[in-house]
C-alpha positions in Angstrom: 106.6 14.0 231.4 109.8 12.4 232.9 110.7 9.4 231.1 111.4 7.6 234.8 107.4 7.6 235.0 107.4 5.2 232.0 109.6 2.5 233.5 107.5 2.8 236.6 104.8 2.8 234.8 106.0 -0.4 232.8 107.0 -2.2 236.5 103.5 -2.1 237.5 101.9 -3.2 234.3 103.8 -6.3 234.9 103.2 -7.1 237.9 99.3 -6.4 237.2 99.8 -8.7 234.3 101.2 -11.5 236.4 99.2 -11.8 239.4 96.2 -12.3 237.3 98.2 -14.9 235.1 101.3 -16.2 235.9 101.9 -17.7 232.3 101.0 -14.6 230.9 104.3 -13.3 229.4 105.1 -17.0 228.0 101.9 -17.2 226.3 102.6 -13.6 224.8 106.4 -15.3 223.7 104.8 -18.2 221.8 103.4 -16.3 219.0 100.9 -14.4 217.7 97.5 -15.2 216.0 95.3 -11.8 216.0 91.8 -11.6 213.8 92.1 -7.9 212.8 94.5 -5.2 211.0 94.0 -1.8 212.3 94.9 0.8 210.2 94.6 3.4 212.2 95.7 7.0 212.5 99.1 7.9 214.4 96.9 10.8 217.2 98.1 10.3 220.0 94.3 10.1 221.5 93.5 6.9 219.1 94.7 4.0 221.1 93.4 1.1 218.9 93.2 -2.3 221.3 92.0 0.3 224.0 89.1 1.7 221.9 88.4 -1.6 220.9 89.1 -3.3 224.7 91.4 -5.8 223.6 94.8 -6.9 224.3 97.9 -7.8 223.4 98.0 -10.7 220.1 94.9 -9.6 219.1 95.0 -6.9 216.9 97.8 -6.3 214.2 98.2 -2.6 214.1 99.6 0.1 211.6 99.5 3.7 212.3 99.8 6.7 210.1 99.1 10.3 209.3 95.1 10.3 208.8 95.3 6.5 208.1 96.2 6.3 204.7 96.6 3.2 202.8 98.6 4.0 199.1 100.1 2.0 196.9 103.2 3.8 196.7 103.9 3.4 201.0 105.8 0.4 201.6 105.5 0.2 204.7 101.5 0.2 204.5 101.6 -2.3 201.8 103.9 -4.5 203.6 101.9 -4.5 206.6 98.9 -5.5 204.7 100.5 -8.0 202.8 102.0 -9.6 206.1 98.9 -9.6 208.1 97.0 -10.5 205.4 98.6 -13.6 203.8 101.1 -14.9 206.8 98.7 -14.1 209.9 95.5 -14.4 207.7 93.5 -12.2 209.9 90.0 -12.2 209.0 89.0 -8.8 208.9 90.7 -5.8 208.0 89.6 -2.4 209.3 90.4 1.2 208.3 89.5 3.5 211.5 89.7 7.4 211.1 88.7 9.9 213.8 86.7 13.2 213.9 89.0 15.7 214.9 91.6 14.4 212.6 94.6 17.0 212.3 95.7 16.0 209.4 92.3 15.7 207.6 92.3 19.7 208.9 95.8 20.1 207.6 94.3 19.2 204.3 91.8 21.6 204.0 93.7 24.5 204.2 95.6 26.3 201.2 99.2 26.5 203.7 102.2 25.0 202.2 103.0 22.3 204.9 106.4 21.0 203.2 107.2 17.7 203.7 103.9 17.2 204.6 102.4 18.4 201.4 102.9 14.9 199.1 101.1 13.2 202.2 99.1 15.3 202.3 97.7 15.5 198.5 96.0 12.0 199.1 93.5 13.7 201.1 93.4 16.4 199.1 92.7 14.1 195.9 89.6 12.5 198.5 87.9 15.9 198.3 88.6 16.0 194.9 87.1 13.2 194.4 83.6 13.8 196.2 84.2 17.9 195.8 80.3 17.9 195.1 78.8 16.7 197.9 81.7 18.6 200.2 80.9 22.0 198.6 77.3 21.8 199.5 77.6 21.4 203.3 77.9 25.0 204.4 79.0 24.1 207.8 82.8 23.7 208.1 83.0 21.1 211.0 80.1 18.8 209.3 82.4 19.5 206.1 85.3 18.3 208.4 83.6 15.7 209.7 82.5 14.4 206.4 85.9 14.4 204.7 87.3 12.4 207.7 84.3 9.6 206.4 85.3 10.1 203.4 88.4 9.6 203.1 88.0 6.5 205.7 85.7 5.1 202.1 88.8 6.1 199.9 91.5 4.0 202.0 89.0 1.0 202.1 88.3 1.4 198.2 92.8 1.4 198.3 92.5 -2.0 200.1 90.2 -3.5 197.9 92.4 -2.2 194.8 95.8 -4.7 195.9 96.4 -8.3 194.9 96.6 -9.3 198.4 93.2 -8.2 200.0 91.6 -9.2 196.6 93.1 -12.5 197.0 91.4 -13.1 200.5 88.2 -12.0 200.0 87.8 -14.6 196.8 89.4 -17.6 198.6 88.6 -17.0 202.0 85.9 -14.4 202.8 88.5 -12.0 204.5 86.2 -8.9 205.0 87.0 -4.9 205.1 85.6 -2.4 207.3 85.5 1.3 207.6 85.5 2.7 211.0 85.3 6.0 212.8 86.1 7.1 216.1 84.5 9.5 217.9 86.9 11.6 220.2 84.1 13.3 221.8 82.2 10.4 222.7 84.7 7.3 222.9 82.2 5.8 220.0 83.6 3.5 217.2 81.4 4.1 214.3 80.5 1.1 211.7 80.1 3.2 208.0 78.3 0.1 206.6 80.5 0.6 203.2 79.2 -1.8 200.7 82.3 -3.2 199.0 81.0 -5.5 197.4 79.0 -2.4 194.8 82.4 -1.3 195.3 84.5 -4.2 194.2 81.9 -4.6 191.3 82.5 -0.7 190.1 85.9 -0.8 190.0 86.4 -4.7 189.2 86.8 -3.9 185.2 89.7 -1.3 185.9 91.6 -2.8 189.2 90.6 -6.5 189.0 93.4 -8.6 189.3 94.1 -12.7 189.4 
């Protein structure tokens, strides 16, 4: 791709932008408001207001390897904790894919380097939920399943911080767990019930 295509690309998105509103760009300038976090996996084939056909100001949006939400990333947590308690958006969504690379990456024994710590969250998600894994004798349902899975784990990593638990007492602030389909362009409600969850783990992670 030559980077010239981008700028071109760019030139005509504005000009699209402001012949169907002129005021379009100064709205944009005054702010934003948006409902939802995204947290959302960095493949390049997971374009998150797209999927979701929205625009600009209405999503927040972070973006990592296999969506991951742990406490020891910064930059996750601070995302959270912005969106969460300075934007107060209403609903906060994890959103893995089928397909995922780095769900795959996971599964195998290769040493990956730098990639390997990352990595080992996922790896800990199978661990986790090894049982019902080992019994599916396919290996793309096994796949498939893991990328659910582990979209169940980051939610349950939400619900653990002070921020989210915060919300969802004073406010109602709710979490999703999404997937996306590649094959099909369908996002995928996984009807997680956190409030069982929030009651299971409420004695060990509970905090005022």
């Amino acid at each position: 791709m030559k980077l010239e295509r981008v700028f071109q690309n760019n030139e005509k998105w504005i000009k699209d932008k402001l012949s169907n509103d002129p005021e379009y760009f100064n709205d944009l300038g005054k702010g934003q408001k948006p409902e939802l976090l995204f947290i959302g996996c960095s493949d390049s084939r997971v374009t998150s207001e797209e999927l979701m056909g929205l625009g600009p100001g209405e999503v927040f949006v972070h973006r990592n390897i296999a969506n991951m939400v742990t406490g020891t990333d910064l930059n996750v947590m601070s995302v959270v904790e912005y969106a969460v308690i300075h934007l107060k958006v209403k609903h906060v969504i994890v959103c893995g894919h089928y397909a995922c690379g780095g769900v795959k990456a996971a599964m195998q024994s290769a040493d990956l380097g730098i990639l390997n710590p990352w990595l080992r969250n996922i790896r800990d998600v199978y661990r986790i939920h090894k049982t019902e894994l080992n019994n599916i004798d396919d290996e793309e349902k096994k796949y498939d399943r893991l990328v659910e899975l582990n979209v169940q784990e980051q939610c349950v990593n939400l619900i653990k911080t002070a921020a989210i638990q915060k919300a969802l007492r004073e406010r109602g602030l709710t979490v999703h767990g999404w997937v996306f389909d590649v094959n099909t362009g369908k996002l995928i409600d996984l009807k997680i019930d956190f409030e069982n969850i929030l009651k299971s783990i409420r004695e060990i992670y509970h905090l005022d």
